[in-house]
C-alpha positions as CSV (number, residue, x, y, z in Angstrom):
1,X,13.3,126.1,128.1
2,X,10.3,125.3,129.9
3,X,8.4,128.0,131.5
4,X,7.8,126.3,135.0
5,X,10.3,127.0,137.9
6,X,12.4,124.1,138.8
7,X,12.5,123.5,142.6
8,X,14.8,120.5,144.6
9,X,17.0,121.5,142.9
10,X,17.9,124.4,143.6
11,X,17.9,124.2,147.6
12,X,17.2,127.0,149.8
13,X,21.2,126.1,151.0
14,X,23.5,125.4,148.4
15,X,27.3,125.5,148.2
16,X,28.8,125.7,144.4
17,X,30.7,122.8,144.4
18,X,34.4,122.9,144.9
19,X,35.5,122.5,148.8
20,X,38.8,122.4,150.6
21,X,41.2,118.9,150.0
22,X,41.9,117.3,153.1
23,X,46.2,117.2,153.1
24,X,46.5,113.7,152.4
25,X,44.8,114.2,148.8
26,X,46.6,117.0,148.2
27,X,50.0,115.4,149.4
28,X,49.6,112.7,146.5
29,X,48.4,115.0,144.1
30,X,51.4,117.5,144.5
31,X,53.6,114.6,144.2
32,X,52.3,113.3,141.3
33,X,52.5,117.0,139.5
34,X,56.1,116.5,140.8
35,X,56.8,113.6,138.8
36,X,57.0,111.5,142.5
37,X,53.7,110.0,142.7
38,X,51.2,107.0,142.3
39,X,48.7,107.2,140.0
40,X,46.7,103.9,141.5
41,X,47.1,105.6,145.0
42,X,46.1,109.1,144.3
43,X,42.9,107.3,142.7
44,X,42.2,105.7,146.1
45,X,43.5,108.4,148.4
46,X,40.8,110.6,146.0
47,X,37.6,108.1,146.6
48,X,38.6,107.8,150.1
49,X,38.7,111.7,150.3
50,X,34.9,112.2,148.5
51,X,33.9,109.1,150.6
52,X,34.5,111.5,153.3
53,X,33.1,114.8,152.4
54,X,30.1,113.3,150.9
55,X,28.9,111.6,154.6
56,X,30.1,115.7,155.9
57,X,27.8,117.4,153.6
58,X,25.0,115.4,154.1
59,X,25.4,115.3,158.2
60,X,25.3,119.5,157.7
61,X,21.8,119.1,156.1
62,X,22.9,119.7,152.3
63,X,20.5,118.0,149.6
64,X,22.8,119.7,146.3
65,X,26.1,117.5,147.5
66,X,29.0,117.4,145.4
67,X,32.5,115.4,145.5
68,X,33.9,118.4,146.5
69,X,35.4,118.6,143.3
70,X,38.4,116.7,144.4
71,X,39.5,114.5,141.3
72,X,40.5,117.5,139.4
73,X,43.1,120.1,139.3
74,X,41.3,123.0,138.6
75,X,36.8,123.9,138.8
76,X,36.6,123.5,135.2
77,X,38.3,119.6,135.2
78,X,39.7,118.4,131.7
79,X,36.0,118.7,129.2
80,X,37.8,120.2,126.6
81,X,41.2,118.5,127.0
82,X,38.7,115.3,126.4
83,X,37.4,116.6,123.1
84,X,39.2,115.7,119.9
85,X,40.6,118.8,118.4
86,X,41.8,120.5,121.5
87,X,45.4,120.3,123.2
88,X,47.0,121.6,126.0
89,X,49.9,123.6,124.9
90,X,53.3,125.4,126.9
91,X,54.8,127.1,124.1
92,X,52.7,129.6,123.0
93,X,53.0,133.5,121.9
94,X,51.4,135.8,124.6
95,X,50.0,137.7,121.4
96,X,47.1,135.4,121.2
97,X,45.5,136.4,124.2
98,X,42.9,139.5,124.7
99,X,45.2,140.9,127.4
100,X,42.7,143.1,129.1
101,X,40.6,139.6,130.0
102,X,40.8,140.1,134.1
103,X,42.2,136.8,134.6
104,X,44.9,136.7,132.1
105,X,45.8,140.1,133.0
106,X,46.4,139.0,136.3
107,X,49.3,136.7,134.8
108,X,50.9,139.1,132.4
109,X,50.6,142.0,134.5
110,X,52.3,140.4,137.3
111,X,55.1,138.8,135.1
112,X,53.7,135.1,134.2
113,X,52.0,133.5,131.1
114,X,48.3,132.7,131.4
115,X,47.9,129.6,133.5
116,X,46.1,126.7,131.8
117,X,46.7,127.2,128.3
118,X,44.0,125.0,125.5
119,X,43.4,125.7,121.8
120,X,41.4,124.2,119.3
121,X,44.0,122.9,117.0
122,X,41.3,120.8,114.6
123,X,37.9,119.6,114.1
124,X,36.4,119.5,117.4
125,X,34.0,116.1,118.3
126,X,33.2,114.6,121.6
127,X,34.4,111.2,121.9
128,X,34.2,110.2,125.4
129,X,32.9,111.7,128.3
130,X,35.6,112.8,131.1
131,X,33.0,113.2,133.6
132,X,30.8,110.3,133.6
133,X,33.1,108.2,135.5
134,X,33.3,111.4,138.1
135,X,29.4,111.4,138.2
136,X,29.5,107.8,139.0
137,X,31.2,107.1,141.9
138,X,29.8,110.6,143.4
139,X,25.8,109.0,143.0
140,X,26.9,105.5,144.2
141,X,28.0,107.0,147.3
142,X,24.2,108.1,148.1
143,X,21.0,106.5,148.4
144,X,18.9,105.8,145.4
145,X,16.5,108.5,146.7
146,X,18.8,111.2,146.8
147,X,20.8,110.9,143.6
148,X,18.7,113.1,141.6
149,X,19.8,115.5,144.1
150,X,23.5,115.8,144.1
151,X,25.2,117.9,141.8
152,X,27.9,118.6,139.0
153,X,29.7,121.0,138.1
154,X,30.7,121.7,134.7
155,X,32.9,123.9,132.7
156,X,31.2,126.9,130.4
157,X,31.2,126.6,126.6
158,X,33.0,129.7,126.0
159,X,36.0,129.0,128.5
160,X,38.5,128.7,126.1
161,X,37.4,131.7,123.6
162,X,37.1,135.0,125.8
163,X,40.7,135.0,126.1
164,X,41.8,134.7,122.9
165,X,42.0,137.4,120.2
166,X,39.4,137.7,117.6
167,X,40.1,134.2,115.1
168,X,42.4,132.9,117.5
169,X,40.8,130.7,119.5
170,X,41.0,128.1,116.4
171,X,43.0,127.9,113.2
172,X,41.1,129.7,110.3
173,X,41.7,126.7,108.1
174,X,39.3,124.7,110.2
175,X,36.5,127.1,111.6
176,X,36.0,130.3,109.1
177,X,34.0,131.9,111.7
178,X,33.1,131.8,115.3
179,X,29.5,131.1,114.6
180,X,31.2,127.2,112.9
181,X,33.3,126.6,115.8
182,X,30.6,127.8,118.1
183,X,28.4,125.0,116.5
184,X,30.3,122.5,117.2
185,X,31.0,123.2,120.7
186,X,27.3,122.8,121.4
187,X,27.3,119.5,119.3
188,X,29.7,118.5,122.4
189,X,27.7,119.6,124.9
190,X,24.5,117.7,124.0
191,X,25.7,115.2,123.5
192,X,27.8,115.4,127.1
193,X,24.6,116.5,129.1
194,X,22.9,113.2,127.7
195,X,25.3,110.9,128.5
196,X,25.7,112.2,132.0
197,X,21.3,112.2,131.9
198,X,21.3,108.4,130.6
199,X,23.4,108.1,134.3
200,X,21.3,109.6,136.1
201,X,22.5,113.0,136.8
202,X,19.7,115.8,136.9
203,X,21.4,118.5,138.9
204,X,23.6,121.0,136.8
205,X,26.1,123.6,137.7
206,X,28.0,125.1,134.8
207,X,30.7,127.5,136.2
208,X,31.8,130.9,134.0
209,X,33.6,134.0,135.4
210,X,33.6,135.2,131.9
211,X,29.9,136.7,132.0
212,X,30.7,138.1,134.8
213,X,34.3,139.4,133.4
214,X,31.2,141.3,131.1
215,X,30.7,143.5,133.9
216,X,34.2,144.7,134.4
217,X,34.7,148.2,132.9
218,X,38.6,148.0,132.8
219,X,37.6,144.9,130.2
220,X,34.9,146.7,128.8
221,X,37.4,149.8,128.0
222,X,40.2,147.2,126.3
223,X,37.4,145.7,124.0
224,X,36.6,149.2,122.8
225,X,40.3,150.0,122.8
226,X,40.9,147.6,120.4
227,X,37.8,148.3,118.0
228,X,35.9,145.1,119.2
229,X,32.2,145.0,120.3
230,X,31.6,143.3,123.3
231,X,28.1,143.5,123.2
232,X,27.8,141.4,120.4
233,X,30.4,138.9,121.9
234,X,28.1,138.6,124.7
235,X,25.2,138.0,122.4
236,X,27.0,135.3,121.3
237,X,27.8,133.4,124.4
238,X,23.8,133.6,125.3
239,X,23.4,132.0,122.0
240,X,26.0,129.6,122.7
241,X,24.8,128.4,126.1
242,X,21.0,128.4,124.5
243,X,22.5,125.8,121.5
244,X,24.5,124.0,124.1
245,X,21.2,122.9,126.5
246,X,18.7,123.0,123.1
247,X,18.2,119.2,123.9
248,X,18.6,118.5,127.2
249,X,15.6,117.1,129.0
250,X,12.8,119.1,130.9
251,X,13.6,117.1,134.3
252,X,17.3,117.9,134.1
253,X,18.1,121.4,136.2
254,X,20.5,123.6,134.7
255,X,22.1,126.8,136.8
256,X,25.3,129.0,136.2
257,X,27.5,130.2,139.0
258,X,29.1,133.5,138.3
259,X,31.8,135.3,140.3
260,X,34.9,138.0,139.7
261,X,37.6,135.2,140.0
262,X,38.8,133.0,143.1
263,X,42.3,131.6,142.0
264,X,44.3,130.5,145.0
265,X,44.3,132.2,148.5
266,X,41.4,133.6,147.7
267,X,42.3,136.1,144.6
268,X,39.8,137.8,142.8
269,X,40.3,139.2,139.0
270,X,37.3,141.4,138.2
271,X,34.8,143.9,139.6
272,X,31.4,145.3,138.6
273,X,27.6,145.5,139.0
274,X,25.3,142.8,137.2
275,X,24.0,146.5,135.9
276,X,25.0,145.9,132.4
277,X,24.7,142.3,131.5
278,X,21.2,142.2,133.8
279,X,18.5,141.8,131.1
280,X,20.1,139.7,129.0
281,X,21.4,137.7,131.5
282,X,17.9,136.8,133.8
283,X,16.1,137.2,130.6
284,X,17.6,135.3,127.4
285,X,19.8,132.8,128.8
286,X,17.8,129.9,129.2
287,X,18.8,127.9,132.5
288,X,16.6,127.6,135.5
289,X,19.0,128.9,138.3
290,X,21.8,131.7,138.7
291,X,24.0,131.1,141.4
292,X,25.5,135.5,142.3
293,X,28.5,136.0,143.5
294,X,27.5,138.9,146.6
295,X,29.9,138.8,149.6
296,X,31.3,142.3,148.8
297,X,30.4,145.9,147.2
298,X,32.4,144.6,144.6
299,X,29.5,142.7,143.0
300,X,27.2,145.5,143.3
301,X,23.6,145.9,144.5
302,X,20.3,143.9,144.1
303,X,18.8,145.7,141.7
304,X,19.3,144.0,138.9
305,X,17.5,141.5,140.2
306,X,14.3,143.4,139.0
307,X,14.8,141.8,135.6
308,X,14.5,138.1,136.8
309,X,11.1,135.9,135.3
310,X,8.8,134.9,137.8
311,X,10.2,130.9,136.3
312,X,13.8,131.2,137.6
313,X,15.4,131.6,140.9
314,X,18.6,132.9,142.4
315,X,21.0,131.3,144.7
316,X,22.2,134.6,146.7
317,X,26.3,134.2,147.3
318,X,26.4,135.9,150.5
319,X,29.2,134.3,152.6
320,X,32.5,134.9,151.3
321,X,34.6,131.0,151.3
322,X,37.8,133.4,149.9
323,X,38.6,134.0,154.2
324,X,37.1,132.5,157.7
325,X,35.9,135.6,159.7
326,X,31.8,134.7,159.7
327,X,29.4,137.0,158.7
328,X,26.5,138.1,161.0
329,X,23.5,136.2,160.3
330,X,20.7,139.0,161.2
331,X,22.8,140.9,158.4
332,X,22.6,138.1,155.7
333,X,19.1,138.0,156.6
334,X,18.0,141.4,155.9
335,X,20.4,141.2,152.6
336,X,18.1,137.8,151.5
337,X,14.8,140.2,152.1
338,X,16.0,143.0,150.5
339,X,16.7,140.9,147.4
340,X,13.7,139.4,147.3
341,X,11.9,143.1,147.5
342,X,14.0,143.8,144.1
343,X,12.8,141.1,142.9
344,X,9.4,141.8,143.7
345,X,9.3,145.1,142.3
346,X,10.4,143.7,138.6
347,X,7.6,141.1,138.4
348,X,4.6,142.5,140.6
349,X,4.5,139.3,143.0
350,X,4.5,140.0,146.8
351,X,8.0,139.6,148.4
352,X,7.1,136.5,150.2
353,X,6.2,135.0,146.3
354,X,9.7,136.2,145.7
355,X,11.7,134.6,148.3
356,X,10.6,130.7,147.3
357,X,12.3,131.5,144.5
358,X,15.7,132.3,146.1
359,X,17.9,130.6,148.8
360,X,22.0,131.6,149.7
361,X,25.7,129.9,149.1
362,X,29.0,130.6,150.0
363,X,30.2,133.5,147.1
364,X,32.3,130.5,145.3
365,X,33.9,127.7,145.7
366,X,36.3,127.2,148.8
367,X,38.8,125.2,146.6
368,X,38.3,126.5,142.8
369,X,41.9,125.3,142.1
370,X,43.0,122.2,144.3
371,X,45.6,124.0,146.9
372,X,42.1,125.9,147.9
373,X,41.9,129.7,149.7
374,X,42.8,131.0,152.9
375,X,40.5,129.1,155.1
376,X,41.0,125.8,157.2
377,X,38.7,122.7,157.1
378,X,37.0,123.6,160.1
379,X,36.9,127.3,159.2
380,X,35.1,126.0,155.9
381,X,32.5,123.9,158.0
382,X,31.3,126.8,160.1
383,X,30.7,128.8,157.0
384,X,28.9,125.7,155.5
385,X,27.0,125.5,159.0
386,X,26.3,129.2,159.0
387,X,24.8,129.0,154.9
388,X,22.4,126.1,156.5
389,X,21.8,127.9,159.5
390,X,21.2,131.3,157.7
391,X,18.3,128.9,155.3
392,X,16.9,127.4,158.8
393,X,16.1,131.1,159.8
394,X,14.3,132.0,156.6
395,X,12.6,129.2,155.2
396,X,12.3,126.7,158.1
397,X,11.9,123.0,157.1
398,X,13.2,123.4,154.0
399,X,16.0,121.6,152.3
């Protein structure tokens, strides 16, 4: 990674991607999972839908736009459904999964399997992208001059491994070790960051709740339960990540959104501090930005924002999308200073040196899976216009 800061992206206002589907996208897409629909018009009932947001985010001032998300299902879309040796499955034994994983304990505890279930059932190679076509239309939908701006999101590497046991993720006959099937997840990666590049995209998002799962201490206490060292698990998804953007080029900007969980209505799985994960987190993962999750006590306190370089910056999640009451600005604003005073204290620069590194976001996504959280369409665009509003008041004439 290079040591110079990427700026433009990231924006001082940013939202992470996902955003509410207006009812006539999500009327063809519930038919369809109903057996009832159109494939041909849910394909133009989705174009006409991002045609839509994309003119709404840029009329609110946002440079980092997105297409809301809105051709997939769920945040993560279908990356390693795409990849050859990876299925979908529905009949599978609850044994395989790490149980104390905040998300899938949110199924089994309350009585249903995990949602979304993928395994690597062979040799995994990327033949074909699954989000090019996604990237696409969103660019073509902006001017030339603002392409390099607009934003993907993609899903992380280790999505499909945290909540699997030990040498279950893949069969033993195919990957002896998790450092084999590792490698070849990072194989896929490159080599889907550079076709995406080759089409212009320069603005990355990768989403993963599971570093932030590493600061739950309900999973922390079923790792050691079970005789298993989390630490080193962790070590291994840095390593991962590193492998996965090895090649990717210096102009393309990398960041990593992490939050406790925002399935729909708003649920959360996981709580905890950056505390733990902090050094290795800011220090050794090489991206350029981290977007935090911090719209409640349940994310804990700045201060492990002492440990960020002086070459990365931090998108500050301070307005919850998960419900509509707005938060008061002269309170986000003394929250964005008092981070930037944390930060300022790890790295010796002054706090206004600090604070062009960092600018604020809603917490997560307003729509992470498609049926979206509690929160209306015009609920969503005050919060959007209060994130804006919020950067106006800090860093004034700035995108």
């Amino acid at each position: 990674m290079s040591s110079k800061r990427h700026e433009r992206p990231p924006f001082r206002a940013e939202h992470l991607g996902s955003l509410l589907r207006p009812e006539k996208l999500l009327a063809e897409r519930h038919a369809m999972d109903s057996g009832k629909g159109d494939e041909k018009k849910l394909a133009a009932v989705t174009k006409s839908s991002i045609d839509e947001i994309v003119k709404e985010q840029l009329d609110l001032g946002f440079h980092a736009v997105s297409d809301g998300e809105y051709p997939r299902h769920m945040f993560w879309g279908t990356f390693f459904p795409g990849l050859d040796g990876f299925e979908e499955v529905t009949d599978f034994d609850v044994d395989i999964f790490r149980l104390y994983v905040p998300d899938i304990a949110a199924f089994t505890e309350s009585g249903h399997k995990p949602g979304e279930t993928v395994l690597c059932t062979g040799k995994i190679k990327h033949v074909g992208s699954t989000y090019v076509d996604q990237w696409n239309y969103l660019k073509n939908q902006l001017p030339k001059e603002n392409q390099s701006e607009a934003k993907l999101t993609l899903a992380a590497p280790n999505w499909y491994h945290l909540r699997y046991k030990t040498g279950r993720a893949y069969p033993k006959e195919v990957y002896p070790s998790d450092a084999a099937y590792f490698a070849d997840i990072a194989k896929a990666y490159q080599t889907e960051l550079q076709i995406l590049y080759d089409n212009g995209l320069r603005n990355v998002q990768i989403d993963d709740p599971n570093l932030a799962y590493f600061c739950s201490e309900k999973m922390l206490a079923g790792f050691k339960k079970d005789g298993e060292d989390s630490e080193a698990l962790f070590d291994s998804y840095i390593k991962l990540y590193n492998d996965c953007l090895s090649k990717r080029p210096a102009d393309m900007h990398v960041g990593v959104h992490l939050c406790r969980g925002n399935f729909v209505g708003g649920r959360h799985f996981s709580e905890g501090g950056y505390d733990a994960i902090a050094t290795k987190l800011f220090q050794r993962l090489n991206v350029d930005t981290y977007y935090l999750e911090y719209d409640t006590p349940r994310a804990g306190g700045f201060e492990p924002l002492k440990e960020l370089p002086e070459n990365k910056n931090v998108i500050l999640g301070l307005i919850t999308s998960k419900f509509p009451k707005l938060e008061d600005i002269e309170e986000m604003k003394k929250k964005v200073y008092q981070a930037a005073e944390m930060i300022s204290q790890g790295t010796g620069e002054t706090k206004e040196e600090t604070l062009q590194r960092l600018g604020v976001s809603p917490q997560c996504g307003f729509a992470s899976h498609s049926d979206g959280n509690n929160v209306g369409h015009s609920e969503m665009v005050a919060k959007l216009k209060l994130v804006r509003e919020l950067a106006n008041g800090i860093w004034p004439g700035q995108p």
